[in-house]
VOBA-1610 file (N, C-alpha, C; in pm, whole numbers, padded with zeros to 5 digits, always signed):
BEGIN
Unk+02764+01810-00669Unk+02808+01676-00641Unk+02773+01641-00497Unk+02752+01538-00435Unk+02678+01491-00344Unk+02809+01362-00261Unk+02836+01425-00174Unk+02935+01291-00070Unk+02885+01242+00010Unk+02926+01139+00024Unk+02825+01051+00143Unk+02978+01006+00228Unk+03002+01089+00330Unk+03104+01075+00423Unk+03104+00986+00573Unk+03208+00955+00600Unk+03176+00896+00752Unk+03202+01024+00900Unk+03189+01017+00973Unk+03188+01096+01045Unk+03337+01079+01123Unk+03395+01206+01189Unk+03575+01200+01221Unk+03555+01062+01309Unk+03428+01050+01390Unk+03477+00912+01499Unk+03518+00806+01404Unk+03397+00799+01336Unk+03383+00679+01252Unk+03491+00632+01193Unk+03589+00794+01143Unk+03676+00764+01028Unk+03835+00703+01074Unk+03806+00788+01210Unk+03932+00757+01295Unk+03931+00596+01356Unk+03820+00542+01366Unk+03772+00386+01433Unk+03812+00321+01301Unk+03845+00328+01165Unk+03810+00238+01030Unk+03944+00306+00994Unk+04037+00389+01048Unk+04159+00414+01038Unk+04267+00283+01087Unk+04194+00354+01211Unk+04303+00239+01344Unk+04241+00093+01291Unk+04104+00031+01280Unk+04110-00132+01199Unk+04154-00136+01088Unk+04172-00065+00952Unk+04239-00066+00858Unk+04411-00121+00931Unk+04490-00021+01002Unk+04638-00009+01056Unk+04648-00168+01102Unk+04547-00256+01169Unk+04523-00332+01247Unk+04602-00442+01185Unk+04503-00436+01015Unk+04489-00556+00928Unk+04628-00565+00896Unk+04679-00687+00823Unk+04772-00776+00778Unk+04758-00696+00616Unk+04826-00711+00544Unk+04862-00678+00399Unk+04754-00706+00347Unk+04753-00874+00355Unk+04630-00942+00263Unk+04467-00901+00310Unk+04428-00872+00425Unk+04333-00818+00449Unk+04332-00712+00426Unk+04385-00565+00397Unk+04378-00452+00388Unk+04394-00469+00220Unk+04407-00530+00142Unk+04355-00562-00004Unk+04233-00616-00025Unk+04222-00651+00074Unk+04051-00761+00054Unk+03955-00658+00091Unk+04008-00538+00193Unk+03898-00469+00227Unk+03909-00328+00044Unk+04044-00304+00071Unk+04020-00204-00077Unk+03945-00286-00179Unk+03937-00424-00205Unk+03901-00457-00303Unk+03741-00416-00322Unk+03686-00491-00171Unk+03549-00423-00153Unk+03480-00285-00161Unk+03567-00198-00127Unk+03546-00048-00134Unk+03538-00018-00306Unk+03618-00118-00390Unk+03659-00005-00520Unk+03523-00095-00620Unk+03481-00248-00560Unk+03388-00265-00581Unk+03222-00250-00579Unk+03243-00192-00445Unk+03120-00089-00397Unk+03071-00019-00512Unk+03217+00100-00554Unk+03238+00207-00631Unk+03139+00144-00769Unk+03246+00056-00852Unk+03209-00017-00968Unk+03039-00056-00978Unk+03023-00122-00881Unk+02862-00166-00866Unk+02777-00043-00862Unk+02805+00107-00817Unk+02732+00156-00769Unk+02658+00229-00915Unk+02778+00238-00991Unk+02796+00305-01117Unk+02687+00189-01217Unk+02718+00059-01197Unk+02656-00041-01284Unk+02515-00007-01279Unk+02516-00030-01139Unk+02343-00029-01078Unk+02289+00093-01119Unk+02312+00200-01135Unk+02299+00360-01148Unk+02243+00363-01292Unk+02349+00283-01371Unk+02318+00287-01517Unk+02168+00169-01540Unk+02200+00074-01488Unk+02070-00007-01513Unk+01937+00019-01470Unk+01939+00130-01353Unk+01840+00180-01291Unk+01778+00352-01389Unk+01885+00363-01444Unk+01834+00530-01512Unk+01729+00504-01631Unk+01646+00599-01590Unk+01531+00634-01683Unk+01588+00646-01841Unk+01548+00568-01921Unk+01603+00643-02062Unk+01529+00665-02159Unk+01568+00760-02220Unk+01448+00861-02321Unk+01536+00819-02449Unk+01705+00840-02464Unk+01748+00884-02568Unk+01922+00836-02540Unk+01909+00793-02399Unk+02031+00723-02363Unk+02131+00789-02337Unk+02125+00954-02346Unk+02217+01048-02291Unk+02248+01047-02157Unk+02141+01050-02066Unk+02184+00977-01872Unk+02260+00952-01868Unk+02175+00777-01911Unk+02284+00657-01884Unk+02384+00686-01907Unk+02404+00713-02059Unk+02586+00692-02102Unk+02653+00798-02047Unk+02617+00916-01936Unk+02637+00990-01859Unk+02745+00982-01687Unk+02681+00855-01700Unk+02697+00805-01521Unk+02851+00755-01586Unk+02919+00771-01486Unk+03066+00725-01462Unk+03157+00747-01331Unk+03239+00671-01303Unk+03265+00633-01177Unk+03438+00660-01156Unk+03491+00731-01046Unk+03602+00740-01037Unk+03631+00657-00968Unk+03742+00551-00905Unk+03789+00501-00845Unk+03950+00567-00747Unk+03948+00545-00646Unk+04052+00630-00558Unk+04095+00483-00454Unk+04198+00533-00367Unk+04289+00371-00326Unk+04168+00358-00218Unk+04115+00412-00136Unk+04043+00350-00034Unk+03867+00439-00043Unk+03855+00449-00208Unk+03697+00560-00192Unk+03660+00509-00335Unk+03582+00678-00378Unk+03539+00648-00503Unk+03451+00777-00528Unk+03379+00795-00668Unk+03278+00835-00652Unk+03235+00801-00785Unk+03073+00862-00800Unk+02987+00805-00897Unk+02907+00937-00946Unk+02919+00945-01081Unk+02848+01097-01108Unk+02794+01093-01200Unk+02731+01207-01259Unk+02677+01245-01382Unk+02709+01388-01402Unk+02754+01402-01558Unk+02763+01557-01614Unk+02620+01573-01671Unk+02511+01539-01655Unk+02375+01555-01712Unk+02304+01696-01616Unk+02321+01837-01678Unk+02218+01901-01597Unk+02094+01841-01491Unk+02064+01807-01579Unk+01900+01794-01553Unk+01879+01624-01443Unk+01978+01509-01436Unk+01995+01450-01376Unk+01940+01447-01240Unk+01958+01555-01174Unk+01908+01560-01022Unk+01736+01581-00995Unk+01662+01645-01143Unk+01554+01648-01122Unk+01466+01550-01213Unk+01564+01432-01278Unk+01546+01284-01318Unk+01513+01202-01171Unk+01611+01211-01088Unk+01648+01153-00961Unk+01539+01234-00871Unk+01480+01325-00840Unk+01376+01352-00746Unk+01226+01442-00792Unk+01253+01438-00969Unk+01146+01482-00999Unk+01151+01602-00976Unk+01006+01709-01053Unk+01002+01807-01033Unk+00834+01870-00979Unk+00819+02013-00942Unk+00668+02052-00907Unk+00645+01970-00829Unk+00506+01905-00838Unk+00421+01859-00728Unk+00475+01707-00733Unk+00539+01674-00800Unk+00640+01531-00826Unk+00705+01486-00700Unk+00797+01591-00685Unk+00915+01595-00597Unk+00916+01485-00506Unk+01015+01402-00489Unk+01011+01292-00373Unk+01180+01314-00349Unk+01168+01337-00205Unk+01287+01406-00157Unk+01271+01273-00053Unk+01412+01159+00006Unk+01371+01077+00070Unk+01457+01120+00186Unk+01411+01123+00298Unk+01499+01189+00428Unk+01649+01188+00398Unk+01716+01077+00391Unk+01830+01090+00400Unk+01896+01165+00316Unk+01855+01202+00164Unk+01906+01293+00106Unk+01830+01458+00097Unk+01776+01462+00135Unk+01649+01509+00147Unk+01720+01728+00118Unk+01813+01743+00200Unk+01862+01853+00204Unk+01943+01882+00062Unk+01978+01795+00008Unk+02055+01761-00120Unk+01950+01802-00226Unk+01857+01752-00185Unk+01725+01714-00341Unk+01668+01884-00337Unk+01671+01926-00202Unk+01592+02034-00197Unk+01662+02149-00293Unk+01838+02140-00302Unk+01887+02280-00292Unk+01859+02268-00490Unk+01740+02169-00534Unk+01768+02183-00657Unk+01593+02230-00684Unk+01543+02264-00589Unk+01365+02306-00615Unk+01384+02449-00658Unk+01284+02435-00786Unk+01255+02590-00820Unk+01233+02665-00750Unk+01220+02775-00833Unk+01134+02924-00796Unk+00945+02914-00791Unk+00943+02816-00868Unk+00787+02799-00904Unk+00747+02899-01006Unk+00850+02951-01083Unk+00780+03021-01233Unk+00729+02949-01309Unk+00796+02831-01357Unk+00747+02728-01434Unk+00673+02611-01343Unk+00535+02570-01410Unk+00504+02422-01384Unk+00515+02292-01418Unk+00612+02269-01410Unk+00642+02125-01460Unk+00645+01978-01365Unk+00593+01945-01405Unk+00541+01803-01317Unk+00558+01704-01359Unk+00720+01662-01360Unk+00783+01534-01401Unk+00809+01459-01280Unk+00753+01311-01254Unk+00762+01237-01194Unk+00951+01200-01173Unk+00951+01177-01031Unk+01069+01148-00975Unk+01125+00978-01047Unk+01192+00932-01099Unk+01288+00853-01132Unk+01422+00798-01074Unk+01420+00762-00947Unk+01548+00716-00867Unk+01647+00605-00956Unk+01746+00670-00948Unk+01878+00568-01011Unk+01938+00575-00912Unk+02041+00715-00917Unk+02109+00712-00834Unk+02136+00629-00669Unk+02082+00736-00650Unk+02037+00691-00466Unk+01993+00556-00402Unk+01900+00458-00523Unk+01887+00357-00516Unk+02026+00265-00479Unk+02078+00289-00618Unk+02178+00172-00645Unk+02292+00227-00577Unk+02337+00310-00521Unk+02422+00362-00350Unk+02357+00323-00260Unk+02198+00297-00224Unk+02228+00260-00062Unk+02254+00074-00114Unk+02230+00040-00192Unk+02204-00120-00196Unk+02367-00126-00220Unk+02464-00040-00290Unk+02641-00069-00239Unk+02657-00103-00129Unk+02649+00069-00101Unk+02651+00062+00069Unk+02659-00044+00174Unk+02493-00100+00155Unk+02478-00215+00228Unk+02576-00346+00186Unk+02583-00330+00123Unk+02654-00471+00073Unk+02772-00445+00088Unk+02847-00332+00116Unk+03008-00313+00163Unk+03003-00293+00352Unk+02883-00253+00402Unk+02891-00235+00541Unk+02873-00392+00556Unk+02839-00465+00476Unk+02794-00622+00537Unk+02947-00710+00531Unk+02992-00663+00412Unk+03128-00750+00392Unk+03228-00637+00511Unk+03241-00524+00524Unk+03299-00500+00602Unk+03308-00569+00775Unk+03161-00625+00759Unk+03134-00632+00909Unk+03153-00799+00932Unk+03179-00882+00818Unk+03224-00976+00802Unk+03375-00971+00822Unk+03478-00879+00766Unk+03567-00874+00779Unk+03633-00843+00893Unk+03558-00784+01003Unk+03590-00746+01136Unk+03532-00631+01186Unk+03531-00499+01059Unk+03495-00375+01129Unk+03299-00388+01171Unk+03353-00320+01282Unk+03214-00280+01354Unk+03201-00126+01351Unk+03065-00107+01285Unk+03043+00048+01303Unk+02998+00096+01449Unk+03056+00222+01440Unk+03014+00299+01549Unk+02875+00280+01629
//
């Protein structure tokens, strides 16, 4: 499973503006966070490669009061998402993630990389750092 965390400054700076907010703003910001979540899962599914529709109907999304996450029980999922053999497209930012799933090189298999995932998380992302930054918080 793969987290995409903020760092202690970060978390402690989006602590203290969370404490800041009024009731009704500290709902407006969870609302955005659990929508992030929801979208990320949508986008994930509309973006997955499908052969037979096992993926897709794979991806599902937890929701938590101020998080989330977005997964798949599909083995083979991660080398859907970066491909395999001479395929492989590992994109910096996940890049250490994609790796810890490269063979041995016994087998050659050369299935082209298929991004769902990772796609449809950074385009959340962005769209919750934008409403966040509308709402007041400034990142680090």
């Amino acid at each position: 499973m793969m987290s995409i965390k903020m760092s202690e400054a970060e978390k402690a700076k989006f602590q203290m503006w969370l404490n800041s907010l009024g009731e009704e703003n500290t709902k407006e910001c969870r609302a955005a966070v659990v929508n992030a979540v929801l979208k990320t899962e949508r986008r994930a599914k509309n973006f997955a490669p499908v052969d037979k529709g096992f993926l897709k109907s794979s991806i599902h999304s937890v929701v938590e009061d101020m998080g989330g996450s977005v997964y798949t029980y599909r083995h083979y999922a991660p080398y859907k998402e970066f491909g395999t053999g001479d395929e492989v497209v590992a994109p910096a930012d996940v890049r250490d993630y994609a790796m810890t799933f490269k063979g041995k090189g016994l087998r050659k298999v050369n299935q082209r990389a298929q991004p769902y995932l990772f796609p449809a998380l950074r385009l959340s992302v962005k769209e919750l750092e934008l409403k966040l930054d509308n709402m007041g918080f400034k990142k680090v």
